[in-house]
PDBQT receptor file of N, H, CA, C and O in Angstrom, charges set to zero:
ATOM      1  N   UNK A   1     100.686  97.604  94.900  1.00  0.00    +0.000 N 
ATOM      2  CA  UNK A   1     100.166  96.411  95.576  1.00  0.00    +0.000 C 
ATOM      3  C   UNK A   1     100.373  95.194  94.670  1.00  0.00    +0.000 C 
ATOM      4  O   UNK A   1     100.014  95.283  93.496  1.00  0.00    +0.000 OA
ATOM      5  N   UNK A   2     100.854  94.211  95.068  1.00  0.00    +0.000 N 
ATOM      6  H   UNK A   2     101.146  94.139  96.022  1.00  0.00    +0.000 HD
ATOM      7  CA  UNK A   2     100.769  92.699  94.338  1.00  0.00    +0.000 C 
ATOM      8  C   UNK A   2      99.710  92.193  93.817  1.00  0.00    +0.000 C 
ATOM      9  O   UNK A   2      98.842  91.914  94.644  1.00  0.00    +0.000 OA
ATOM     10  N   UNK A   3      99.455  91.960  92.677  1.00  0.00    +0.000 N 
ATOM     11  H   UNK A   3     100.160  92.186  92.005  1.00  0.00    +0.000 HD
ATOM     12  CA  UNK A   3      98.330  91.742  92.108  1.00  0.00    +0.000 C 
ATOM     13  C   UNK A   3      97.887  90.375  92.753  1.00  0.00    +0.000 C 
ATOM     14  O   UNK A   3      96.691  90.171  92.958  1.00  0.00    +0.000 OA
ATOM     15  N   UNK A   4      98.782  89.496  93.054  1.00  0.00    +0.000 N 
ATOM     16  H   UNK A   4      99.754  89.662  92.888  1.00  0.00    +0.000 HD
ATOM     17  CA  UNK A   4      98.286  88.353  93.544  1.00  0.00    +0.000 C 
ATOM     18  C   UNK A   4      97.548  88.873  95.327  1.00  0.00    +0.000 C 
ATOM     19  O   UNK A   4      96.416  88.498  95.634  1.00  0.00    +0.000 OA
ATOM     20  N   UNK A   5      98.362  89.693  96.246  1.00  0.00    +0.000 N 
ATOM     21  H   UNK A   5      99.281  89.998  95.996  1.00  0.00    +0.000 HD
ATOM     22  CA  UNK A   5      97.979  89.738  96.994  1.00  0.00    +0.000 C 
ATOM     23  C   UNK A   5      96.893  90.203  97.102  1.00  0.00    +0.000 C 
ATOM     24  O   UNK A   5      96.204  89.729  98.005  1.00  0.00    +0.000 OA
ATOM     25  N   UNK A   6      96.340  91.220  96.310  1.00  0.00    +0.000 N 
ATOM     26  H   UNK A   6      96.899  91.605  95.576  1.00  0.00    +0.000 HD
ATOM     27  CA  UNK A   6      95.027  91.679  95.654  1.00  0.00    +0.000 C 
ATOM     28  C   UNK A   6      94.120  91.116  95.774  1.00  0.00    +0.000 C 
ATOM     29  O   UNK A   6      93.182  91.495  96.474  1.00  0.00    +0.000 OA
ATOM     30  N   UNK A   7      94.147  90.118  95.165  1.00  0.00    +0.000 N 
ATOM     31  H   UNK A   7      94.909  89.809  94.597  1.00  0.00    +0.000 HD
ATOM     32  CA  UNK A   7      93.415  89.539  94.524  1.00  0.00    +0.000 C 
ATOM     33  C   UNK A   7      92.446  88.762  95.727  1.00  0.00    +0.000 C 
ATOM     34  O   UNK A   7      91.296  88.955  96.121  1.00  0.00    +0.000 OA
ATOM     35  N   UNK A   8      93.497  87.811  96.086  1.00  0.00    +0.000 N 
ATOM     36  H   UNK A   8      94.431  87.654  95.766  1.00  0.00    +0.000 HD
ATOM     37  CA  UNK A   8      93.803  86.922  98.082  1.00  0.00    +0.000 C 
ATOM     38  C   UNK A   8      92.594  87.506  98.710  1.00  0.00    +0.000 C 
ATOM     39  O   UNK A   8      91.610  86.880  99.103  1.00  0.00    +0.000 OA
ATOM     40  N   UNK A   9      92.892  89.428  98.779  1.00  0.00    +0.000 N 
ATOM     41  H   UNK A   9      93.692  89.936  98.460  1.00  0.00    +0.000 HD
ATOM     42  CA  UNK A   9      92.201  90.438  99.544  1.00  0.00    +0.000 C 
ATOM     43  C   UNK A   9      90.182  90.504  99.031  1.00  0.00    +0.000 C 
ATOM     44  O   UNK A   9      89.083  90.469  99.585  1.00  0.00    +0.000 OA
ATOM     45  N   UNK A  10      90.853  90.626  97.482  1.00  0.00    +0.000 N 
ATOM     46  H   UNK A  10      91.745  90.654  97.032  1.00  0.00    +0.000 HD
ATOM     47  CA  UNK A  10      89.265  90.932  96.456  1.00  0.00    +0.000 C 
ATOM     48  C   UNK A  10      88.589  89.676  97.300  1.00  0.00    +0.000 C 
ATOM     49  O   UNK A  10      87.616  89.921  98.013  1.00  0.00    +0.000 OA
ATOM     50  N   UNK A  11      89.182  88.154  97.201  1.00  0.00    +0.000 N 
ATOM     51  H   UNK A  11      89.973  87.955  96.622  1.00  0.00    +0.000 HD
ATOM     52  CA  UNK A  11      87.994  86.764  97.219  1.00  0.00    +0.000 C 
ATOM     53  C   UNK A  11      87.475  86.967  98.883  1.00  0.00    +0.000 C 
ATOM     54  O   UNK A  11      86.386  86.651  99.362  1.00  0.00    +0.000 OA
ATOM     55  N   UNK A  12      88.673  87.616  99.575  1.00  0.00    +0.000 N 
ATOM     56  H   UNK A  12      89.558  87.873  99.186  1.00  0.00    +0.000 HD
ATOM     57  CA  UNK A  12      88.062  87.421 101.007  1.00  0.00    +0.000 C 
ATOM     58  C   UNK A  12      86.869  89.039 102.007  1.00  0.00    +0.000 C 
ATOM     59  O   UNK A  12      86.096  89.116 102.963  1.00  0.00    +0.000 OA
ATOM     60  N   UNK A  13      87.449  89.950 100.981  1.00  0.00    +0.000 N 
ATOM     61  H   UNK A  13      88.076  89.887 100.205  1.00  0.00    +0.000 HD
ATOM     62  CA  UNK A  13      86.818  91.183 101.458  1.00  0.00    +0.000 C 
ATOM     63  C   UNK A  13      85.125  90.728 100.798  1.00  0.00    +0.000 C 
ATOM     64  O   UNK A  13      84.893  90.105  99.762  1.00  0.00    +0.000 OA
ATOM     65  N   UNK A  14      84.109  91.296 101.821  1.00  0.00    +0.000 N 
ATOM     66  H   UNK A  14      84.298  91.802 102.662  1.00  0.00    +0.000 HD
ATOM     67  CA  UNK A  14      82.960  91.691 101.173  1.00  0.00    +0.000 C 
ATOM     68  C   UNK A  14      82.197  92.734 101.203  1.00  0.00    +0.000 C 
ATOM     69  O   UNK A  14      81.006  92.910 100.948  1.00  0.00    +0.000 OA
ATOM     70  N   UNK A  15      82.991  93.364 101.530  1.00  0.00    +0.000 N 
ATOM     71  H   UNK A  15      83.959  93.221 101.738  1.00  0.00    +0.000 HD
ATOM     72  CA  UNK A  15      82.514  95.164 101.829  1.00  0.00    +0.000 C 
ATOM     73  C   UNK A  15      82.986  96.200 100.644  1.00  0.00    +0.000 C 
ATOM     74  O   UNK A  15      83.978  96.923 100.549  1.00  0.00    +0.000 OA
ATOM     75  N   UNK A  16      82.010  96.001  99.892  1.00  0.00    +0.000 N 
ATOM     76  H   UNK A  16      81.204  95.414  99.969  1.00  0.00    +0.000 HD
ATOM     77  CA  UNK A  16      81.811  96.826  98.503  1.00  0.00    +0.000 C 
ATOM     78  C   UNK A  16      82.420  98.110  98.971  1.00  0.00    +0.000 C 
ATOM     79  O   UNK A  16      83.477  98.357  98.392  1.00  0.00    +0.000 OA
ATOM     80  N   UNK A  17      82.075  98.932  99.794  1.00  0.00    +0.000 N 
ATOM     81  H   UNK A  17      81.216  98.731 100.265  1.00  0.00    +0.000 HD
ATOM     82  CA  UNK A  17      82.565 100.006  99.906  1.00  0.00    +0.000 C 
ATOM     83  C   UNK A  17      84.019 100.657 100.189  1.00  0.00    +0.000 C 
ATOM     84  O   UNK A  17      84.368 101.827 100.034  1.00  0.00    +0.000 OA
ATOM     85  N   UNK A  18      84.912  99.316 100.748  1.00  0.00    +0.000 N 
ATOM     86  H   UNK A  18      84.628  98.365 100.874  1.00  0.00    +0.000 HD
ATOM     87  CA  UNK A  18      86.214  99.184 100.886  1.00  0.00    +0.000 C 
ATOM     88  C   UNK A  18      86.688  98.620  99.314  1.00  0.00    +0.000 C 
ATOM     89  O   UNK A  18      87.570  99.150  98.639  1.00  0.00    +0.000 OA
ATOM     90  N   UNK A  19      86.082  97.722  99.014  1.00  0.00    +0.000 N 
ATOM     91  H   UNK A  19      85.365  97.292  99.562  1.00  0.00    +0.000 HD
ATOM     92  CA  UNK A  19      86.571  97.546  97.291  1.00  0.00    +0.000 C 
ATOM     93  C   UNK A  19      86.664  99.049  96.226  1.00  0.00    +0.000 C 
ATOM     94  O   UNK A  19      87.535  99.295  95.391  1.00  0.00    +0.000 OA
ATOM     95  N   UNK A  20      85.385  99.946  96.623  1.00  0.00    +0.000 N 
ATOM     96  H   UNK A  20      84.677  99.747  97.301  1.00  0.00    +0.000 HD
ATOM     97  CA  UNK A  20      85.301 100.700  95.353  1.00  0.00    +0.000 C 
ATOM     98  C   UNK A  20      86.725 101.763  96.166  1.00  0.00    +0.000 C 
ATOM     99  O   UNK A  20      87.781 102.156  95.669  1.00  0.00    +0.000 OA
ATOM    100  N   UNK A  21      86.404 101.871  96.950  1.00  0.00    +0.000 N 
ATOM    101  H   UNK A  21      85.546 101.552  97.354  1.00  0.00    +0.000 HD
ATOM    102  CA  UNK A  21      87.292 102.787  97.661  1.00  0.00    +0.000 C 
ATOM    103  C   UNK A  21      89.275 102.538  96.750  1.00  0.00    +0.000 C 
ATOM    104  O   UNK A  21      90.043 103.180  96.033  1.00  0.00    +0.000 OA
ATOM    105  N   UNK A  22      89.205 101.267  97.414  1.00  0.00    +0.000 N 
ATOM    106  H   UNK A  22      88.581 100.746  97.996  1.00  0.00    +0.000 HD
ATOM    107  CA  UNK A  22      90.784 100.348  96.663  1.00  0.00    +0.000 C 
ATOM    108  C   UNK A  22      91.281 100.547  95.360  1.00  0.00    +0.000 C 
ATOM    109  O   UNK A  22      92.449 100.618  94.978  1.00  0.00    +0.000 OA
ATOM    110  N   UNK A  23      90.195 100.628  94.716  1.00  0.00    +0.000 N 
ATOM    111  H   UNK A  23      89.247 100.570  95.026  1.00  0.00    +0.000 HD
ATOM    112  CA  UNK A  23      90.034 100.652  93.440  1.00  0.00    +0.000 C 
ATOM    113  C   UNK A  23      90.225 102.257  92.808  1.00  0.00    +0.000 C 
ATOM    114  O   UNK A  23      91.006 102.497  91.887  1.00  0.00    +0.000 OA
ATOM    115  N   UNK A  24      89.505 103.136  93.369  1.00  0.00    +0.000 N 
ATOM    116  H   UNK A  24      88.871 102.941  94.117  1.00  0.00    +0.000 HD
ATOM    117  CA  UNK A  24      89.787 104.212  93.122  1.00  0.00    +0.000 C 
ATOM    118  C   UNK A  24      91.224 104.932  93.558  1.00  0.00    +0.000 C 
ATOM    119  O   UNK A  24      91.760 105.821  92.897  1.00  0.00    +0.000 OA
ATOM    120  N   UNK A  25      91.701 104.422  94.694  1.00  0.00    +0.000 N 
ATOM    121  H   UNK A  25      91.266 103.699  95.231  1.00  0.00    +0.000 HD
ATOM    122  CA  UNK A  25      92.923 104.596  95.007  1.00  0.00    +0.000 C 
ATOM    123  C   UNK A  25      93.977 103.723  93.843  1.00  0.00    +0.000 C 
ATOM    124  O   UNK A  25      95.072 104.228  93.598  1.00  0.00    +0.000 OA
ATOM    125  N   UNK A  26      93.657 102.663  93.292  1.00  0.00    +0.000 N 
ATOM    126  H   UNK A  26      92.767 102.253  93.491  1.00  0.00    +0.000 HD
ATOM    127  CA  UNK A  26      94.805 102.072  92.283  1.00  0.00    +0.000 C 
ATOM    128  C   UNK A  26      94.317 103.270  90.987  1.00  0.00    +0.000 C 
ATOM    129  O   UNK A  26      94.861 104.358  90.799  1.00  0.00    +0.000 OA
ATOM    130  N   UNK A  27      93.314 102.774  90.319  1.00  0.00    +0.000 N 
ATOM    131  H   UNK A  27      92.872 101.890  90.472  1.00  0.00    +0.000 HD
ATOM    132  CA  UNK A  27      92.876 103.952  89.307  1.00  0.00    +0.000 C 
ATOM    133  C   UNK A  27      93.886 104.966  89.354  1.00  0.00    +0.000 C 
ATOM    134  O   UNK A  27      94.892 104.916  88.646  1.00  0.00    +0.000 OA
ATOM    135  N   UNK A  28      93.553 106.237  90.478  1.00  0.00    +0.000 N 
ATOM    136  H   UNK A  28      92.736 106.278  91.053  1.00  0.00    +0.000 HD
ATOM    137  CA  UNK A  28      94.236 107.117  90.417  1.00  0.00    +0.000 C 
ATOM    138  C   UNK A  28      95.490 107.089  90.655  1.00  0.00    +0.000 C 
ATOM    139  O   UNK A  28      96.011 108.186  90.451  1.00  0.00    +0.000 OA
ATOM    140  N   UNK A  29      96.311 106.158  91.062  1.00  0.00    +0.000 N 
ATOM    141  H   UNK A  29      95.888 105.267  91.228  1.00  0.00    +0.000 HD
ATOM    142  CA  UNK A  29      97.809 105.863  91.245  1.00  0.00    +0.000 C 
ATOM    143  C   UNK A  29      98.127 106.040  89.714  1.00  0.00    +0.000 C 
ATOM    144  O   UNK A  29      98.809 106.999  89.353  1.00  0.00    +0.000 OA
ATOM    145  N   UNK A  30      97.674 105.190  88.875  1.00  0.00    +0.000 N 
ATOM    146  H   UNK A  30      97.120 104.411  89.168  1.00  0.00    +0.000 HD
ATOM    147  CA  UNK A  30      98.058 104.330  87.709  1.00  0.00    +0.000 C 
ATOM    148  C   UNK A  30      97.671 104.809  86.740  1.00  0.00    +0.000 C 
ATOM    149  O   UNK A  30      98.070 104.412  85.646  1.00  0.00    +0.000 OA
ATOM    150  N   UNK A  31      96.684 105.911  86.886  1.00  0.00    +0.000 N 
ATOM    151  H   UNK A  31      96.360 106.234  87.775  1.00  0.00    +0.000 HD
ATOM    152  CA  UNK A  31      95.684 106.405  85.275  1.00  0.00    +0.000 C 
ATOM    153  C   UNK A  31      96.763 107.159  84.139  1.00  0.00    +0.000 C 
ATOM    154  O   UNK A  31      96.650 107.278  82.919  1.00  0.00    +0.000 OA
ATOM    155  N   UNK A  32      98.182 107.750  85.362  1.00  0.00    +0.000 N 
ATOM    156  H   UNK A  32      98.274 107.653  86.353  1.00  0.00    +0.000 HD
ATOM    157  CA  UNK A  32      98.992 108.321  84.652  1.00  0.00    +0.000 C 
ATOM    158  C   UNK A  32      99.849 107.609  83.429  1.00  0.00    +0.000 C 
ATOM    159  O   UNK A  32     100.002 107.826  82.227  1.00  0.00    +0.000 OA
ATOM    160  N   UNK A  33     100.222 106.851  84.180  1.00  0.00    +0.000 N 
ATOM    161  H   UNK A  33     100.098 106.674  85.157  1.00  0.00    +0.000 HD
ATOM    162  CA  UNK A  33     100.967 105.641  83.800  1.00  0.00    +0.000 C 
ATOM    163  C   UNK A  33     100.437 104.926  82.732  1.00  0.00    +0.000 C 
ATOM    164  O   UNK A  33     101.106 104.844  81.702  1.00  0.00    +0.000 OA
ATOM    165  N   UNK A  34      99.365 104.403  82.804  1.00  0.00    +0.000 N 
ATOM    166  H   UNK A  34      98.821 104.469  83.640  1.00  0.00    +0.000 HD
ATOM    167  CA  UNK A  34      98.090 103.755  81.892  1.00  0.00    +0.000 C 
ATOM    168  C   UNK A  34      98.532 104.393  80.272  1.00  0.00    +0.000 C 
ATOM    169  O   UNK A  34      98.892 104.108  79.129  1.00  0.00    +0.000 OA
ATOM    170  N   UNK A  35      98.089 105.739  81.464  1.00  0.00    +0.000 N 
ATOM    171  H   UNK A  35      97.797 105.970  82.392  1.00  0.00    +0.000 HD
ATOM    172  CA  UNK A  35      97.828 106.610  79.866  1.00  0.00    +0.000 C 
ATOM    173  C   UNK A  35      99.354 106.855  78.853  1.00  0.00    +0.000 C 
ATOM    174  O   UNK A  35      99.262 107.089  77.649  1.00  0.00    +0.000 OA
ATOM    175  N   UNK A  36     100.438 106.775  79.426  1.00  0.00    +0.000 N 
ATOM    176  H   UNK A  36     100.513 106.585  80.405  1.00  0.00    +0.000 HD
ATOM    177  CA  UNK A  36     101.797 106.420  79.229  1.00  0.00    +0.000 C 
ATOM    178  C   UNK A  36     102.075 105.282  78.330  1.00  0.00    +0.000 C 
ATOM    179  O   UNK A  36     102.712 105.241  77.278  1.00  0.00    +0.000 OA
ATOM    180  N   UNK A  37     101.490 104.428  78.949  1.00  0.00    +0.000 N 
ATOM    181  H   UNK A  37     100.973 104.462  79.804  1.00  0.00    +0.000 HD
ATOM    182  CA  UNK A  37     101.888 102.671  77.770  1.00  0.00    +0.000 C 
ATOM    183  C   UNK A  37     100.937 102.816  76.786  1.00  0.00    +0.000 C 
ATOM    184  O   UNK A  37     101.300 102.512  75.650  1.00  0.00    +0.000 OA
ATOM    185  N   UNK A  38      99.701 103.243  76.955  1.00  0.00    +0.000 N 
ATOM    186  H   UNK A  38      99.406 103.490  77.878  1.00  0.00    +0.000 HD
ATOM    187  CA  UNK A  38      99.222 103.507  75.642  1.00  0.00    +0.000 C 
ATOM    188  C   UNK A  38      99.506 104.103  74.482  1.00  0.00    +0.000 C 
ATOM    189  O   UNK A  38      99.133 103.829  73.342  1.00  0.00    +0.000 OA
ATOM    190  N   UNK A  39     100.397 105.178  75.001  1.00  0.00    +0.000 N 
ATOM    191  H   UNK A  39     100.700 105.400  75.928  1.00  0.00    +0.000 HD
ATOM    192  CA  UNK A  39     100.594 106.227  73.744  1.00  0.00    +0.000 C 
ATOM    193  C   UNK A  39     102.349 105.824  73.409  1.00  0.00    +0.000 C 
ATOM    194  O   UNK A  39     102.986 106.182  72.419  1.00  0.00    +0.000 OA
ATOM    195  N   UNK A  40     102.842 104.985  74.562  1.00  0.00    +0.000 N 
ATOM    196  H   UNK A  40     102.324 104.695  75.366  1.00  0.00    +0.000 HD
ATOM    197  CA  UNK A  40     103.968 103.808  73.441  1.00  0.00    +0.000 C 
ATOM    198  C   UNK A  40     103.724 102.872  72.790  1.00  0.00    +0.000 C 
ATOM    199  O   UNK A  40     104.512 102.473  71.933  1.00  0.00    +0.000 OA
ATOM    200  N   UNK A  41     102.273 102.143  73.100  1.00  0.00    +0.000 N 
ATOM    201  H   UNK A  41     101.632 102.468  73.796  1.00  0.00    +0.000 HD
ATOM    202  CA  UNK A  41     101.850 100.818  72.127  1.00  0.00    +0.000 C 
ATOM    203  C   UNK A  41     101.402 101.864  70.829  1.00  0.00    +0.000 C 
ATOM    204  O   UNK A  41     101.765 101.531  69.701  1.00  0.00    +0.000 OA
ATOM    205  N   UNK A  42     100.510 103.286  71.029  1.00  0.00    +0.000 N 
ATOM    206  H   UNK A  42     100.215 103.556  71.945  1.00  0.00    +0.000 HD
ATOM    207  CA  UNK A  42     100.429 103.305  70.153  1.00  0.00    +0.000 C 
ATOM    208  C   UNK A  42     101.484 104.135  68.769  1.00  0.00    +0.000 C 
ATOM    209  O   UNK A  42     101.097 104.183  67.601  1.00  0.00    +0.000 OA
ATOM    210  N   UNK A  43     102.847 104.727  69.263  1.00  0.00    +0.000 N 
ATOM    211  H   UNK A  43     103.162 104.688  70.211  1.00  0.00    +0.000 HD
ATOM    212  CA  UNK A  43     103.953 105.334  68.533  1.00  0.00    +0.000 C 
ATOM    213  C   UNK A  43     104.212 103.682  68.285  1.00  0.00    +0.000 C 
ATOM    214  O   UNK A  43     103.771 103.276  67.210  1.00  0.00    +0.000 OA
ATOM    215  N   UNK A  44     104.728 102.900  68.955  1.00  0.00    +0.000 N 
ATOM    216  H   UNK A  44     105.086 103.230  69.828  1.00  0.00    +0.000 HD
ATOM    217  CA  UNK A  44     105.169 101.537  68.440  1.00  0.00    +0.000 C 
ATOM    218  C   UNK A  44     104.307 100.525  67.110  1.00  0.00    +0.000 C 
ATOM    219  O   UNK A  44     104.809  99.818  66.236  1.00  0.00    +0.000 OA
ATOM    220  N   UNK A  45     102.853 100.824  67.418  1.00  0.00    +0.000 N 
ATOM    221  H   UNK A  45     102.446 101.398  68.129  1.00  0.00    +0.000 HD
ATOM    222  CA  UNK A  45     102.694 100.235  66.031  1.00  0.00    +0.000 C 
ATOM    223  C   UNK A  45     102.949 101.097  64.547  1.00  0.00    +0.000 C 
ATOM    224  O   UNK A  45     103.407 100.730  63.465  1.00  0.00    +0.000 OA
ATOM    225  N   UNK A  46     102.386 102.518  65.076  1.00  0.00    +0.000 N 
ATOM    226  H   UNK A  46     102.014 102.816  65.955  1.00  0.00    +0.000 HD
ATOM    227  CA  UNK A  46     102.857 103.166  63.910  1.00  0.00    +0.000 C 
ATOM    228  C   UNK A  46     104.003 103.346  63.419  1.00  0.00    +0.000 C 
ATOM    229  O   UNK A  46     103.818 103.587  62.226  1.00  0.00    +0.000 OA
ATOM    230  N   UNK A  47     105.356 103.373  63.706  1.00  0.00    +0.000 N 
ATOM    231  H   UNK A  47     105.506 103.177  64.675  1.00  0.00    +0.000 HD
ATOM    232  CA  UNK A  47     106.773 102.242  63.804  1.00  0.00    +0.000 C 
ATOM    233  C   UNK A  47     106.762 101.224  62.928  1.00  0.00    +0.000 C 
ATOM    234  O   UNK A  47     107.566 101.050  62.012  1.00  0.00    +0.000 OA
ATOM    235  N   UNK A  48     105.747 100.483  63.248  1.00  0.00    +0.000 N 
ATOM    236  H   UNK A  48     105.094 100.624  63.992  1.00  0.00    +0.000 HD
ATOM    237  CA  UNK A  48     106.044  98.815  62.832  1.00  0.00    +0.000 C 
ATOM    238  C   UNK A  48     105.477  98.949  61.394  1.00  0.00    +0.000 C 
ATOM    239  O   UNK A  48     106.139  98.406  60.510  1.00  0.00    +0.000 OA
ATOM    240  N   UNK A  49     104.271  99.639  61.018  1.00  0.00    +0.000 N 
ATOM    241  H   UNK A  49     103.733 100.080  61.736  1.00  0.00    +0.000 HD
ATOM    242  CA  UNK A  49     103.379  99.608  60.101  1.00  0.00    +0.000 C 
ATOM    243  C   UNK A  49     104.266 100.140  58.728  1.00  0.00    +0.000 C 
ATOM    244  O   UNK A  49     103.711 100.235  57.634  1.00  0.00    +0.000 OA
TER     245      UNK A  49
């Protein structure tokens, strides 16, 4: 999802329960991934150091 369009969605939705819902659906898309760039920022500083 477009973070901008997101966002558009977050200021105009007010139904908490469709937010947490959204949210848990990005979470779990992305937690993989997440957890992916972390463990290259963190081989990359130990690299740099």
């Amino acid at each position: 999802m477009n973070p901008f369009r997101f966002w558009r969605w977050l200021r105009q939705t007010e139904r908490v329960d469709e937010l947490r819902a959204a949210l848990e659906r990005v979470s779990g898309d992305y937690s993989e991934l997440l957890d992916d760039l972390q463990d290259l920022i963190r081989a990359t500083r130990e690299e740099n150091q």
